[in-house]
C-alpha positions in Angstrom: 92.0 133.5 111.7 90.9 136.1 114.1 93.9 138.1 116.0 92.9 136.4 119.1 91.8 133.2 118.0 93.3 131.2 121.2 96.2 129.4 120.7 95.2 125.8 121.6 92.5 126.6 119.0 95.3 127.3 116.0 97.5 124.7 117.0 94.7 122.3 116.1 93.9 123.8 113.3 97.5 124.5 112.0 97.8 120.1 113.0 94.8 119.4 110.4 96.9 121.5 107.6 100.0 119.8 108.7 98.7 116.3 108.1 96.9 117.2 105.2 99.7 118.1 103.4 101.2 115.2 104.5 98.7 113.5 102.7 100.1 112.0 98.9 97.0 112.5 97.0 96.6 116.3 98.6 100.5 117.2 97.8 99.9 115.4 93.9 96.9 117.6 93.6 98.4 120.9 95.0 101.7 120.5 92.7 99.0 120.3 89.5 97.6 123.2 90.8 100.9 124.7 91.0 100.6 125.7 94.5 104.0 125.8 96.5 104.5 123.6 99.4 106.3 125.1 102.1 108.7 122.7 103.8 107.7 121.3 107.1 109.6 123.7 109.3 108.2 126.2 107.7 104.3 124.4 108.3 103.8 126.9 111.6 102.0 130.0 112.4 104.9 131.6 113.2 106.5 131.2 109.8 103.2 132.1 107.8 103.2 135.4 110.1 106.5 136.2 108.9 105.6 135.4 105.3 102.1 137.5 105.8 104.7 140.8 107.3 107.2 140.2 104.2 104.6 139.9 101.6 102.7 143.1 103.1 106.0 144.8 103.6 107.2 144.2 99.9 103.7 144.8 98.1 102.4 147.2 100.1 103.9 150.4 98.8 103.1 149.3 95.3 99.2 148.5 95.9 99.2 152.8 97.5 100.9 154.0 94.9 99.1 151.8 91.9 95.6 153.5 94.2 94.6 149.6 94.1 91.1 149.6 96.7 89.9 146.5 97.4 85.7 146.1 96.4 
């Protein structure tokens, strides 16, 4: 979302995601897909914000010095 996408606005949204992974069918389909489920304390903005600053933090160096651009 937007950097100041209001709060009441993500809470509702980050809610729908929450139950929707919830959901049986949507966790059976997301494990074929091999897609990781994070546990439910770690369902929150805050946690995919600190996920988002450690993934740019670890690849980040390696996408400037690999010259990667994206199109």
């Amino acid at each position: 979302m937007p950097k100041n996408t209001p709060k009441n606005v993500v809470a509702k949204i980050n809610a729908a995601v929450v139950e929707a992974l919830s959901d049986a069918t949507v966790r059976q389909r997301l494990n074929e897909l091999e897609v990781e489920i994070p546990p439910p304390e770690q369902q929150t903005p805050e946690a995919l914000a600190t996920l988002q600053r450690s993934e740019i933090e670890k690849w980040g160096p390696i996408i400037k010095a690999a010259n990667i651009r994206g199109e």
